[in-house]
N, CA, C and O atoms as a GROMACS GRO file, in nm:
protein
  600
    1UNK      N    1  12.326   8.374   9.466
    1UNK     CA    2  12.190   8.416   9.435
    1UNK      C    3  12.189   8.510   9.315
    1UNK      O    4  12.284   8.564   9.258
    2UNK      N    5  12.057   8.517   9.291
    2UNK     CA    6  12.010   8.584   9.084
    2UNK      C    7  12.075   8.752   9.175
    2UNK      O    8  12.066   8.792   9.291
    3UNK      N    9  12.125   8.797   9.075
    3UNK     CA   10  12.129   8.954   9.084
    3UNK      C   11  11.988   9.030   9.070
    3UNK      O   12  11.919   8.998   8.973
    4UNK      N   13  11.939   9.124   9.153
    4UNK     CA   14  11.814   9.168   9.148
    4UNK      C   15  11.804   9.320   9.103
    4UNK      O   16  11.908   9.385   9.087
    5UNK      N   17  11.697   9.368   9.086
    5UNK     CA   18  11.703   9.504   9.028
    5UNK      C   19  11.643   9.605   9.136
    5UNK      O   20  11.538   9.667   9.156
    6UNK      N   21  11.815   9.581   9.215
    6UNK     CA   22  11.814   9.665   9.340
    6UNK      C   23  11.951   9.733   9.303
    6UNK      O   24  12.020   9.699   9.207
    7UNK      N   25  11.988   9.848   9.404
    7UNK     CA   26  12.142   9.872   9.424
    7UNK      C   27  12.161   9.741   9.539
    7UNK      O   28  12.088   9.668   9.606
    8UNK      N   29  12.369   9.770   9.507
    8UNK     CA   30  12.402   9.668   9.568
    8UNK      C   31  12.406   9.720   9.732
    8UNK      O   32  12.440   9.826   9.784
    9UNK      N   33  12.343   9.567   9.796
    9UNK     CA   34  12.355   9.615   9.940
    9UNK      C   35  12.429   9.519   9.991
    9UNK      O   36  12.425   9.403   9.949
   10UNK      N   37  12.522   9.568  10.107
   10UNK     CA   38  12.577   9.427  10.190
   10UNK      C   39  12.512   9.382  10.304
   10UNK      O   40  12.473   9.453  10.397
   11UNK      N   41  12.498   9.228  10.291
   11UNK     CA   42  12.477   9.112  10.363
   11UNK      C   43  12.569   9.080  10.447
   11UNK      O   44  12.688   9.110  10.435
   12UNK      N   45  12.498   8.991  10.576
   12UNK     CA   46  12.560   8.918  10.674
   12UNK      C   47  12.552   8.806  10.644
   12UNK      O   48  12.430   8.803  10.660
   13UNK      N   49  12.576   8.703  10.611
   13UNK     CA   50  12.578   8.555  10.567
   13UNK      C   51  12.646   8.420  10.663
   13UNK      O   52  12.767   8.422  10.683
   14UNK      N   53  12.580   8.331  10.708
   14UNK     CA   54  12.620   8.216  10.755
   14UNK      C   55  12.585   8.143  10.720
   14UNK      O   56  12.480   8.132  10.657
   15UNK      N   57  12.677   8.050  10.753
   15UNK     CA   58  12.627   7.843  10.640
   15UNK      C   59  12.657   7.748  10.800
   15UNK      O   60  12.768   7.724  10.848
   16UNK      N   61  12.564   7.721  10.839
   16UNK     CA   62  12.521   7.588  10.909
   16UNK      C   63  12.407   7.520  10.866
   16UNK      O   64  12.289   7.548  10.844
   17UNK      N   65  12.511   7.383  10.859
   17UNK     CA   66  12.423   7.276  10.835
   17UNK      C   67  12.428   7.233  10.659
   17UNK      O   68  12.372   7.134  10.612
   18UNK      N   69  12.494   7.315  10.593
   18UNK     CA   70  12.499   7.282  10.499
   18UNK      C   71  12.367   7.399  10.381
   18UNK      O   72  12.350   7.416  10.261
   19UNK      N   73  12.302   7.456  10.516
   19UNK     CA   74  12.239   7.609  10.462
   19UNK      C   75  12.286   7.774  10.485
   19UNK      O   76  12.338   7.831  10.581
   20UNK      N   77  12.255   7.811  10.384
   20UNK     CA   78  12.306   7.965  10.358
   20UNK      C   79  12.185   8.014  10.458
   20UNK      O   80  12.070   7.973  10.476
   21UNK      N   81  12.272   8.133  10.522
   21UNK     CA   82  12.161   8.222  10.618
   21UNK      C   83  12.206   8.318  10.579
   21UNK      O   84  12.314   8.327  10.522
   22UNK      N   85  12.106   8.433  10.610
   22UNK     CA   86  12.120   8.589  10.574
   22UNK      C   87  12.069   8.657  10.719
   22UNK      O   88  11.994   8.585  10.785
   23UNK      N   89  12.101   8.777  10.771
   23UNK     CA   90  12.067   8.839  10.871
   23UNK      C   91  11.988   8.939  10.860
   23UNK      O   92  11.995   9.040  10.790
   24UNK      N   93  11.894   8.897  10.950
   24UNK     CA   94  11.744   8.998  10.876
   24UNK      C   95  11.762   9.112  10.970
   24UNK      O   96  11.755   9.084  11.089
   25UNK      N   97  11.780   9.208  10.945
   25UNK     CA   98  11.815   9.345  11.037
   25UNK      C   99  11.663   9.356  11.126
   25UNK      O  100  11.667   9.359  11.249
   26UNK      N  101  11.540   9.362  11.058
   26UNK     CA  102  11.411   9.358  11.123
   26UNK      C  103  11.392   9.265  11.224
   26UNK      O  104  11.371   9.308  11.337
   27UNK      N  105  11.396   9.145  11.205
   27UNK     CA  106  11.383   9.049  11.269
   27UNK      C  107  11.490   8.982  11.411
   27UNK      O  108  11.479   8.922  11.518
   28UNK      N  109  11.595   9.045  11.317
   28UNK     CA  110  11.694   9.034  11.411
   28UNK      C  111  11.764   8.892  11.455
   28UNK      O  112  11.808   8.864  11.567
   29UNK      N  113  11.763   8.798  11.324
   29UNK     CA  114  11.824   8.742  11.310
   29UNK      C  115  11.849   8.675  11.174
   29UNK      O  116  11.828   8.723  11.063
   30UNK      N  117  11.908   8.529  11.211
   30UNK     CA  118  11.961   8.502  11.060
   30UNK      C  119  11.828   8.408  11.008
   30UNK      O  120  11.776   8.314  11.067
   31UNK      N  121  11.803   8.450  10.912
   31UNK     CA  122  11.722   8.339  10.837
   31UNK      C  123  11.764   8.269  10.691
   31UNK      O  124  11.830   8.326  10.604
   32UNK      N  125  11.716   8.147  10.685
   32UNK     CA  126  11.702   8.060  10.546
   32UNK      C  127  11.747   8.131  10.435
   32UNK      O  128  11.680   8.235  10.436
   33UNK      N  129  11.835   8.133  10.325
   33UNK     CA  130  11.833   8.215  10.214
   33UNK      C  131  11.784   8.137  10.133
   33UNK      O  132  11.852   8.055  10.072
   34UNK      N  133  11.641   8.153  10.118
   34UNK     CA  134  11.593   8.131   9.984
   34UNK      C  135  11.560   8.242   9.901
   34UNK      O  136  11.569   8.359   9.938
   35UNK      N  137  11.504   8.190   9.735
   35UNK     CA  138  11.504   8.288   9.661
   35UNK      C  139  11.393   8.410   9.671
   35UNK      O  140  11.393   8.495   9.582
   36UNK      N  141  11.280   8.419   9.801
   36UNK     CA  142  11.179   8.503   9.796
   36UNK      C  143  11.277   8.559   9.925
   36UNK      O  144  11.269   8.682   9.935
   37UNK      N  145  11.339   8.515   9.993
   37UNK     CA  146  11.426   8.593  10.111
   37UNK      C  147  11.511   8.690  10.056
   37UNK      O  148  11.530   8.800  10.109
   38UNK      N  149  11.574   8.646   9.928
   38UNK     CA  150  11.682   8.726   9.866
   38UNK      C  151  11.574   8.856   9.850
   38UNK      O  152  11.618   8.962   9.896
   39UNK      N  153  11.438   8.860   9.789
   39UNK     CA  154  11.425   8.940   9.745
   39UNK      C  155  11.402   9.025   9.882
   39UNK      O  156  11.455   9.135   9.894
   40UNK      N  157  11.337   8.979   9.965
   40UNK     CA  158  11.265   8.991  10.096
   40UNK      C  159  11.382   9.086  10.125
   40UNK      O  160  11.353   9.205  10.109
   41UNK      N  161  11.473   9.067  10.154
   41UNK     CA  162  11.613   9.124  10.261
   41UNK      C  163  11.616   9.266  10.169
   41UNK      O  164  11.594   9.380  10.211
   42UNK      N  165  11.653   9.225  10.025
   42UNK     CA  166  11.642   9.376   9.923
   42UNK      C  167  11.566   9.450   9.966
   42UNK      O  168  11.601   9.567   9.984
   43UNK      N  169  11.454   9.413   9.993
   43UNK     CA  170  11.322   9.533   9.958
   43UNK      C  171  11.297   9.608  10.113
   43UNK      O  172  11.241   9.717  10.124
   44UNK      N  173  11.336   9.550  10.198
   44UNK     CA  174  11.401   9.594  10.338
   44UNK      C  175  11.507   9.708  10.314
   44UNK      O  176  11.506   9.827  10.346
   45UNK      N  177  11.602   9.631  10.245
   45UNK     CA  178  11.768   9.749  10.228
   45UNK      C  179  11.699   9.864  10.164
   45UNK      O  180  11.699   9.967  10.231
   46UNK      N  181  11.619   9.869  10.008
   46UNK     CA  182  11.577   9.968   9.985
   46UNK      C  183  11.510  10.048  10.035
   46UNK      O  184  11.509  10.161   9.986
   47UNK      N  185  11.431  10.018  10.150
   47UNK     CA  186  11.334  10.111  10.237
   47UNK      C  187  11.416  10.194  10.317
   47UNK      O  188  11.389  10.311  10.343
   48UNK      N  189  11.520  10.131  10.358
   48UNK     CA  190  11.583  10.184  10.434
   48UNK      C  191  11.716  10.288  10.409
   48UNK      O  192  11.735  10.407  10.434
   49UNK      N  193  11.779  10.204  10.358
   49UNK     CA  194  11.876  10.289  10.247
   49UNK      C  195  11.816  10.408  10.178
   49UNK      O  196  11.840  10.528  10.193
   50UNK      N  197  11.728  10.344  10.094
   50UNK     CA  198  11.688  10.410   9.949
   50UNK      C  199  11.567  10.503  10.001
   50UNK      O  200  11.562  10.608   9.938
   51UNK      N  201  11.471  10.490  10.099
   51UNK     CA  202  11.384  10.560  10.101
   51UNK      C  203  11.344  10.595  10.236
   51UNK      O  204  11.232  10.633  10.271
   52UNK      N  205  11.446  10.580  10.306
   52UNK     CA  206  11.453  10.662  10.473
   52UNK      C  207  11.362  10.588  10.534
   52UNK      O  208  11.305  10.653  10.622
   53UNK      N  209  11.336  10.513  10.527
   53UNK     CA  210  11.181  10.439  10.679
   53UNK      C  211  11.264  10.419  10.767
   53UNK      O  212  11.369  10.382  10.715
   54UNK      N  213  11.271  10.426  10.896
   54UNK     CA  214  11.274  10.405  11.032
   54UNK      C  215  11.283  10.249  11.031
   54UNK      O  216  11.174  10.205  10.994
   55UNK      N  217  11.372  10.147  11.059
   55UNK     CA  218  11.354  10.027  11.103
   55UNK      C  219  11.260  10.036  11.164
   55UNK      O  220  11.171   9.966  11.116
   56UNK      N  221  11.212  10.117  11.298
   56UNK     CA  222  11.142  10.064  11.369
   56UNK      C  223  11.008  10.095  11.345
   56UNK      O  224  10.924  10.106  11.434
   57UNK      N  225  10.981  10.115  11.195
   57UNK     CA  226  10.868  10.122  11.126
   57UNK      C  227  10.830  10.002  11.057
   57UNK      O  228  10.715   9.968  11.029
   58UNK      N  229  10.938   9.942  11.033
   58UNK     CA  230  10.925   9.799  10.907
   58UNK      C  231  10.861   9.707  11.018
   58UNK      O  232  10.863   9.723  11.140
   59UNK      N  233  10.794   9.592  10.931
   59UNK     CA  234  10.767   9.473  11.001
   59UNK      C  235  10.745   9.377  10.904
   59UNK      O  236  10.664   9.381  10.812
   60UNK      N  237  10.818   9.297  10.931
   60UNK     CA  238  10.840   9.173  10.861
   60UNK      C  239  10.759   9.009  10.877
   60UNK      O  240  10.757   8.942  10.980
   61UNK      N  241  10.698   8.974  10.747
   61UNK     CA  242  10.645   8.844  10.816
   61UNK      C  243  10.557   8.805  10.926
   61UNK      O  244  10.569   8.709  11.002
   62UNK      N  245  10.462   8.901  10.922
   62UNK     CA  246  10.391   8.808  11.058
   62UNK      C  247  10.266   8.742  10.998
   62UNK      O  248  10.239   8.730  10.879
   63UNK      N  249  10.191   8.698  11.111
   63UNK     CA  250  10.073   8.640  11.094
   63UNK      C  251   9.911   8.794  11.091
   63UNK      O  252   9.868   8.862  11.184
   64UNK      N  253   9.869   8.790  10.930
   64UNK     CA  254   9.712   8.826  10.940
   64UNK      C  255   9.588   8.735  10.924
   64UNK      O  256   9.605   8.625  10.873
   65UNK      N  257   9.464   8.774  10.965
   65UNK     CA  258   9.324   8.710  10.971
   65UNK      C  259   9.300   8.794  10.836
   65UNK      O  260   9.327   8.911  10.809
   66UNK      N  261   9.219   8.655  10.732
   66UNK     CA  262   9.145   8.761  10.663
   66UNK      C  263   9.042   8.682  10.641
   66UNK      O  264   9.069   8.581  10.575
   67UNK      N  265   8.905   8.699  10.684
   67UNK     CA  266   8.825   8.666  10.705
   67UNK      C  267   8.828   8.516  10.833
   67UNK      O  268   8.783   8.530  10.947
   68UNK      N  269   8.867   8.432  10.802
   68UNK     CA  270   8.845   8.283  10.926
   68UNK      C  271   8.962   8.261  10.897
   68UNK      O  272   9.009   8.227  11.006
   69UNK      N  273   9.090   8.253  10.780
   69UNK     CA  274   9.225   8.223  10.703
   69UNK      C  275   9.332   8.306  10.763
   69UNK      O  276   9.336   8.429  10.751
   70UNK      N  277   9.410   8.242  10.821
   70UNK     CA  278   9.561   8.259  10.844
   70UNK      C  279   9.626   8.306  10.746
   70UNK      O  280   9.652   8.227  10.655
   71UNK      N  281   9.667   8.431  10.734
   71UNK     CA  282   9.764   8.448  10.606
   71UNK      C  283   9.896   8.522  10.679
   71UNK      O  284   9.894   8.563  10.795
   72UNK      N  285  10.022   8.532  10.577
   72UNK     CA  286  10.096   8.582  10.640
   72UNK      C  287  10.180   8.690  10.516
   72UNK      O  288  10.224   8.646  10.410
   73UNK      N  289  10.187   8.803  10.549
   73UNK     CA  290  10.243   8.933  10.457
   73UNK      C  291  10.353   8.947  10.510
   73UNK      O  292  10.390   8.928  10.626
   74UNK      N  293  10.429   8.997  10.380
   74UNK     CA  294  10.562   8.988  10.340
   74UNK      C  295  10.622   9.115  10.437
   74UNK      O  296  10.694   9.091  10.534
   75UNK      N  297  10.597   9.199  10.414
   75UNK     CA  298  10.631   9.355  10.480
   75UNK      C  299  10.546   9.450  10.496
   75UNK      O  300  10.458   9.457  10.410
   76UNK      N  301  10.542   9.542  10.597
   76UNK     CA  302  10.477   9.609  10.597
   76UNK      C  303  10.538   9.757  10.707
   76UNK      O  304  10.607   9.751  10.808
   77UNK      N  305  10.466   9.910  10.623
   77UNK     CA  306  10.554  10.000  10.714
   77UNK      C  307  10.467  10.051  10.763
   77UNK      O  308  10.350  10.052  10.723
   78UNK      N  309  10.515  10.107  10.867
   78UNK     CA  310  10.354  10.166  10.953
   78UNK      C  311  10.415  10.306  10.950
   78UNK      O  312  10.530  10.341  10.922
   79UNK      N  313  10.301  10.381  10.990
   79UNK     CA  314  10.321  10.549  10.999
   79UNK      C  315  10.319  10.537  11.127
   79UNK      O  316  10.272  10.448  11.197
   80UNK      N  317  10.396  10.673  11.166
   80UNK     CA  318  10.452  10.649  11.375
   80UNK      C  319  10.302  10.664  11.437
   80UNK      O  320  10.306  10.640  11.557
   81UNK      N  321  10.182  10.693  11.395
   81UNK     CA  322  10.067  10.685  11.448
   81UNK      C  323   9.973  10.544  11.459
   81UNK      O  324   9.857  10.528  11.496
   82UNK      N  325  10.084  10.439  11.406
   82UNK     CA  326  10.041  10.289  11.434
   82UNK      C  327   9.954  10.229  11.292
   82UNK      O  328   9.921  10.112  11.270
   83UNK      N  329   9.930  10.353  11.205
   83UNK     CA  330   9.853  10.300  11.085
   83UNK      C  331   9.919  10.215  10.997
   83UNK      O  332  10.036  10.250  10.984
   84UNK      N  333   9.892  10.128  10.939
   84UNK     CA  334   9.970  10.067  10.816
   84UNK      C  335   9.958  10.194  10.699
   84UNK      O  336   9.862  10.258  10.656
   85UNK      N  337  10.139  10.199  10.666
   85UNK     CA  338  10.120  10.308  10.520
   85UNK      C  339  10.113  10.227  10.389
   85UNK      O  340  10.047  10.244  10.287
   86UNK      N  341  10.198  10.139  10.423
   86UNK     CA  342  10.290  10.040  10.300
   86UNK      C  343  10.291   9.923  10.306
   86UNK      O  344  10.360   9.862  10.387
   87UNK      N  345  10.199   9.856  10.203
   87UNK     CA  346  10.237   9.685  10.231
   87UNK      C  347  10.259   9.631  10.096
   87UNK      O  348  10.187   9.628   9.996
   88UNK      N  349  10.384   9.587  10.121
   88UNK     CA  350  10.479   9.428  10.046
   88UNK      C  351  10.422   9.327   9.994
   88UNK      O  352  10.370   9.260  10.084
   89UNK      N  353  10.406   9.283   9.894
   89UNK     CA  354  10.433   9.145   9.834
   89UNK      C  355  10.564   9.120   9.766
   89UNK      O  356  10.607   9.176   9.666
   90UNK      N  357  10.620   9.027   9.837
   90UNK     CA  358  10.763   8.963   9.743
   90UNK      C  359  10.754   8.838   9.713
   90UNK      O  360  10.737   8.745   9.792
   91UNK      N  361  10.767   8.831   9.578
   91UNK     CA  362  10.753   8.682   9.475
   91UNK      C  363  10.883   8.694   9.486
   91UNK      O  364  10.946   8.797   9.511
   92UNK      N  365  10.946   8.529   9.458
   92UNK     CA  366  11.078   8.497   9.432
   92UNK      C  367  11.116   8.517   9.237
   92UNK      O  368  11.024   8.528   9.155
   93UNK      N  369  11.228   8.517   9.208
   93UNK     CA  370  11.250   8.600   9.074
   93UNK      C  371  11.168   8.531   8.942
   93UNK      O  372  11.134   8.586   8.837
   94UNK      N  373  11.153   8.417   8.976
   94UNK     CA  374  11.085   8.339   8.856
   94UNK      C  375  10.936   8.346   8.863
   94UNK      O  376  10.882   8.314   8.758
   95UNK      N  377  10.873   8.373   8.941
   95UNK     CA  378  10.741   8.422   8.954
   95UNK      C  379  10.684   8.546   8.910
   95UNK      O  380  10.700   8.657   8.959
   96UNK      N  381  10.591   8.501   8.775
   96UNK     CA  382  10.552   8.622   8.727
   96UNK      C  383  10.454   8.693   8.811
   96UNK      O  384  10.378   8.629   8.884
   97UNK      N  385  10.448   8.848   8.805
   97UNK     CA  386  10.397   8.889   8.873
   97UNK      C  387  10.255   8.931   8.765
   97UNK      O  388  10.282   8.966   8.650
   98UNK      N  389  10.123   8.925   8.806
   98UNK     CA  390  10.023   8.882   8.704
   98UNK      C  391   9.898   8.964   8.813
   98UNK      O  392   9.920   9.034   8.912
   99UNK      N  393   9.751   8.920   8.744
   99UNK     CA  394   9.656   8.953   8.802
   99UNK      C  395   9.683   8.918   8.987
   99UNK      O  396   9.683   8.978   9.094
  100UNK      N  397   9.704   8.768   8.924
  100UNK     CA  398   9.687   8.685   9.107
  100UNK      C  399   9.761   8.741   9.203
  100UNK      O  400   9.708   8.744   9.314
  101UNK      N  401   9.863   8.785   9.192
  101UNK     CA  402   9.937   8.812   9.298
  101UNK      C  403   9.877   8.993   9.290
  101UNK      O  404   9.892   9.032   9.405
  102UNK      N  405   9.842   9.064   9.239
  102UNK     CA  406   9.778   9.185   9.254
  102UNK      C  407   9.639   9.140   9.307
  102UNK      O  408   9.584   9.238   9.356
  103UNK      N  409   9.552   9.016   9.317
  103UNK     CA  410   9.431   8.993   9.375
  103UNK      C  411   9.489   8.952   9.516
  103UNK      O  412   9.421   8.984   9.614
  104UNK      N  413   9.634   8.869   9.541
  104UNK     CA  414   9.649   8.869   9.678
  104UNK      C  415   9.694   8.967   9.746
  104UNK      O  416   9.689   8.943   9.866
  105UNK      N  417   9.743   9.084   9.717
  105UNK     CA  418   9.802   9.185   9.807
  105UNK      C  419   9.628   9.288   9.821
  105UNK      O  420   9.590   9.360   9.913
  106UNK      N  421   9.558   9.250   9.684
  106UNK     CA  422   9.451   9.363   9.720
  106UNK      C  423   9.344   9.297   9.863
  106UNK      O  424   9.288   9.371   9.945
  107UNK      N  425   9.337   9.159   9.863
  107UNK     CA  426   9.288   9.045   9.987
  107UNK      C  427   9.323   9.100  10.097
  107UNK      O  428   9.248   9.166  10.170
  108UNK      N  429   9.473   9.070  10.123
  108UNK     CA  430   9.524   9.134  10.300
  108UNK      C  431   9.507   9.285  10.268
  108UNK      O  432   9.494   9.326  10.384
  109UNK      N  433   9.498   9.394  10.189
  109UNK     CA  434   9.475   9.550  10.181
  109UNK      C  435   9.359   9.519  10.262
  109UNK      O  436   9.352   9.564  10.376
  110UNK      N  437   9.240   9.423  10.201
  110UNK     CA  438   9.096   9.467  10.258
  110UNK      C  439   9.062   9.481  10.429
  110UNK      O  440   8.975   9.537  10.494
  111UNK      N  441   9.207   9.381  10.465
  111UNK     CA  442   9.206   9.381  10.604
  111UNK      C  443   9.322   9.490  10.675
  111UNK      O  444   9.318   9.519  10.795
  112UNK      N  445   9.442   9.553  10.564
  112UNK     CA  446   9.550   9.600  10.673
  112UNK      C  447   9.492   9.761  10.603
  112UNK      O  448   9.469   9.844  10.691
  113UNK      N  449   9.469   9.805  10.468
  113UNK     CA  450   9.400   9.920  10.470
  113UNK      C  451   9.552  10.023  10.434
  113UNK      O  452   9.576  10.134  10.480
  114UNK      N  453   9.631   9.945  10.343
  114UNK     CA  454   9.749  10.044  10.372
  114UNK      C  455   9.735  10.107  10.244
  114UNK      O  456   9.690  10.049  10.146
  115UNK      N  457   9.786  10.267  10.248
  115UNK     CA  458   9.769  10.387  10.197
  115UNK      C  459   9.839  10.339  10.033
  115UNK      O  460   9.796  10.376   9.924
  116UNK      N  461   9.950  10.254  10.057
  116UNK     CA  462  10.006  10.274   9.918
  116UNK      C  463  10.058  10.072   9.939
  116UNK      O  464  10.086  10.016  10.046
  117UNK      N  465  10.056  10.022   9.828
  117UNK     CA  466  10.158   9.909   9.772
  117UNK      C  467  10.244   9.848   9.689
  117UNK      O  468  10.234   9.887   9.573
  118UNK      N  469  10.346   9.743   9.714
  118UNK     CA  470  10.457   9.736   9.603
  118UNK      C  471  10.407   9.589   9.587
  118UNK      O  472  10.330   9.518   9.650
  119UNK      N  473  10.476   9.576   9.488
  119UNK     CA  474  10.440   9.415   9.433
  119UNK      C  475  10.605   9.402   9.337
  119UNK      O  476  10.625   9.478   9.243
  120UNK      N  477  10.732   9.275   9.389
  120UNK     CA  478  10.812   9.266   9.351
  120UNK      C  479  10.878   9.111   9.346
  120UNK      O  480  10.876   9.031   9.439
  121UNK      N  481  10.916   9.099   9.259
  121UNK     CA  482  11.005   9.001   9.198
  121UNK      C  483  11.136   9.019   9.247
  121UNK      O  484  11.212   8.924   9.263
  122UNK      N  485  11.163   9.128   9.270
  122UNK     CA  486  11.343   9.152   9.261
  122UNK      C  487  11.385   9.193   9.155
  122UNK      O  488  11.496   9.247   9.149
  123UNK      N  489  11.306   9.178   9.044
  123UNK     CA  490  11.351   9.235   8.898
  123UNK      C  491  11.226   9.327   8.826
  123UNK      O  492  11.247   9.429   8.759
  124UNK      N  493  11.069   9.260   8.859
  124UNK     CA  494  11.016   9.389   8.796
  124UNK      C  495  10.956   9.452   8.973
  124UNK      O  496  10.919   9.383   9.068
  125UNK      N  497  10.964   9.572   8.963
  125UNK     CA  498  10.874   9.626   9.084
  125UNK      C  499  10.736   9.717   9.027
  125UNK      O  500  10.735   9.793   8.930
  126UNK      N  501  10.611   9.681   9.126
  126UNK     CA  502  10.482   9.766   9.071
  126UNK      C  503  10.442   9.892   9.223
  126UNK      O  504  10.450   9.862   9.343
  127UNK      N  505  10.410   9.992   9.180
  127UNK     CA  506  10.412  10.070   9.293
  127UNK      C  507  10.245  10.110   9.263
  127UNK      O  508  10.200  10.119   9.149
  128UNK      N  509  10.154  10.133   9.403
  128UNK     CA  510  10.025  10.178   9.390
  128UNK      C  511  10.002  10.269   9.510
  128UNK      O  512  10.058  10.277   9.620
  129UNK      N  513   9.898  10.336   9.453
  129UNK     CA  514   9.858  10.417   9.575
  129UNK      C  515   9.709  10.381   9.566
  129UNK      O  516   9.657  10.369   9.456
  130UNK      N  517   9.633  10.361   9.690
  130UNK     CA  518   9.482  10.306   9.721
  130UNK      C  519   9.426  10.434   9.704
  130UNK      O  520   9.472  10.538   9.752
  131UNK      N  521   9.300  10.419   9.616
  131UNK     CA  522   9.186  10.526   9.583
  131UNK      C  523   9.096  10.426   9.618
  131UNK      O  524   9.049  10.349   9.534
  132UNK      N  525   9.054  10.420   9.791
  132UNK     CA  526   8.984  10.345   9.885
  132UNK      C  527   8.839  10.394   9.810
  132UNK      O  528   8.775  10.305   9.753
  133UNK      N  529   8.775  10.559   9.808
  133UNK     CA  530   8.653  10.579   9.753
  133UNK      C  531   8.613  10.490   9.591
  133UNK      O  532   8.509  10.431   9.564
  134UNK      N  533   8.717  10.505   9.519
  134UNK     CA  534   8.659  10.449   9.381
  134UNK      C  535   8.719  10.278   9.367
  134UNK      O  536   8.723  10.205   9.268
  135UNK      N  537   8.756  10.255   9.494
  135UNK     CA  538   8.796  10.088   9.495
  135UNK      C  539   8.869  10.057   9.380
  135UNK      O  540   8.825  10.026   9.269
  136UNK      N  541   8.977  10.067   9.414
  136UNK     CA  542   9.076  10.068   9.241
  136UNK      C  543   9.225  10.092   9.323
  136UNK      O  544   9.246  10.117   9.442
  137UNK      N  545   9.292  10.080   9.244
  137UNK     CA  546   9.454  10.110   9.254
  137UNK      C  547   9.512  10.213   9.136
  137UNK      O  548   9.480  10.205   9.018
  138UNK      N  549   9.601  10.311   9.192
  138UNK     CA  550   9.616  10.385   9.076
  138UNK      C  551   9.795  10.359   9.077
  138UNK      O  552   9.871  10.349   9.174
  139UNK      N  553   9.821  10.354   8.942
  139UNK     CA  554  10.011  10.310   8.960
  139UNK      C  555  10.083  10.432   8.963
  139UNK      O  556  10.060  10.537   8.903
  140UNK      N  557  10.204  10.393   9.069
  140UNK     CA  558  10.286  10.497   9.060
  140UNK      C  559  10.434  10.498   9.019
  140UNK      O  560  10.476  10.386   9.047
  141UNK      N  561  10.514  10.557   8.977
  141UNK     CA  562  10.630  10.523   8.924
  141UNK      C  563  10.761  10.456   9.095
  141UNK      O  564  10.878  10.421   9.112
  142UNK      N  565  10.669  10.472   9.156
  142UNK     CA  566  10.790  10.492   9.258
  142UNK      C  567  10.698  10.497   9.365
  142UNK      O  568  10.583  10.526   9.330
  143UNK      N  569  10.724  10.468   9.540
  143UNK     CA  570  10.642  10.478   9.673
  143UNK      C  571  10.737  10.625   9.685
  143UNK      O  572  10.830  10.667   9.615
  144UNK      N  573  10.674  10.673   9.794
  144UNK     CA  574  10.746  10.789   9.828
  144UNK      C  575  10.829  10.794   9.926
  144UNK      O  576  10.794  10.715  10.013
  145UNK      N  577  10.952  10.867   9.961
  145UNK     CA  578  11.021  10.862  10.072
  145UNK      C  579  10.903  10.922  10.158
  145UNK      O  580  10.793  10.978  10.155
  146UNK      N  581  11.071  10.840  10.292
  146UNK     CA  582  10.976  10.842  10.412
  146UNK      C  583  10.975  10.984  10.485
  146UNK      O  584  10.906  10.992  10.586
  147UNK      N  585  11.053  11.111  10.436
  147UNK     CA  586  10.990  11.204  10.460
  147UNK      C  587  10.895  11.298  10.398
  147UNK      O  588  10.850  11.400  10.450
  148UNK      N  589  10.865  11.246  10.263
  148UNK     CA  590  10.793  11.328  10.175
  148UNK      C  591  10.640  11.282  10.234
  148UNK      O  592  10.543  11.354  10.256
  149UNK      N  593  10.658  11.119  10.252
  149UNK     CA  594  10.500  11.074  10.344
  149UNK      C  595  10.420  11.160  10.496
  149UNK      O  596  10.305  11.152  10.538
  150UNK      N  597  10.526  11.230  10.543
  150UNK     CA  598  10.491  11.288  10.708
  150UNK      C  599  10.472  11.425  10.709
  150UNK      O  600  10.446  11.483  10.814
   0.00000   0.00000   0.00000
């Protein structure tokens, strides 16, 4: 897989079937390595590694409603009071990251309401914090660790 513009983290890796798996520490098991997983698994290691979140804060992949539409978000960290703080979009590395994909993470915001967001490739990363009153996003160089947030 592309080298990403992460530090290096180590992987669990298995090949059945003739597919590469990776071990999702969140999920708690092995999944598919494709190229939005590669980034997916990174941006996990960095939360954790790099910016102290609590595994048992992360959540990975599930199913949201936004409006009548099934959608499903990449990551997301909650504050220990059950709020969403932090929510994920991960594009795979060849996907530019552009208006659209800042109109889809601002879509599921309208429904999960989280305080700050990243938007990543694996190679460029965008960091925001929600200014909910003036409906806007303001950029930040960086999300904050997870004790500077509490």
């Amino acid at each position: 897989m592309q080298k990403l513009n992460f530090s290096d983290y180590s992987f669990r890796f298995k090949n059945s079937e003739n597919k590469v798996s990776v071990f999702d520490e969140i999920r708690k098991k092995f999944i598919v390595l494709t190229p939005e997983e590669w980034v997916r698994i990174h941006v996990v290691q960095y939360l954790i590694q790099e910016k102290s979140y609590p595994k048992s804060l992360i959540n990975v992949e599930k199913l949201i409603k936004i409006s009548t539409i099934s959608k499903r978000y990449d990551i997301v960290v909650y504050q220990p009071n059950g709020e969403i703080f932090l929510l994920i979009e991960c594009k795979k590395p060849d996907v530019i990251i552009n208006q659209l994909v800042f109109d889809q993470i601002a879509r599921y915001n309208l429904t999960l309401k989280a305080k700050y967001l990243m938007v990543t490739n694996g190679l460029n990363h965008y960091f925001c914090q929600m200014d909910f009153e003036q409906e806007r996003y303001v950029f930040l160089k960086d999300i904050p660790d997870y004790e500077l947030q509490n």
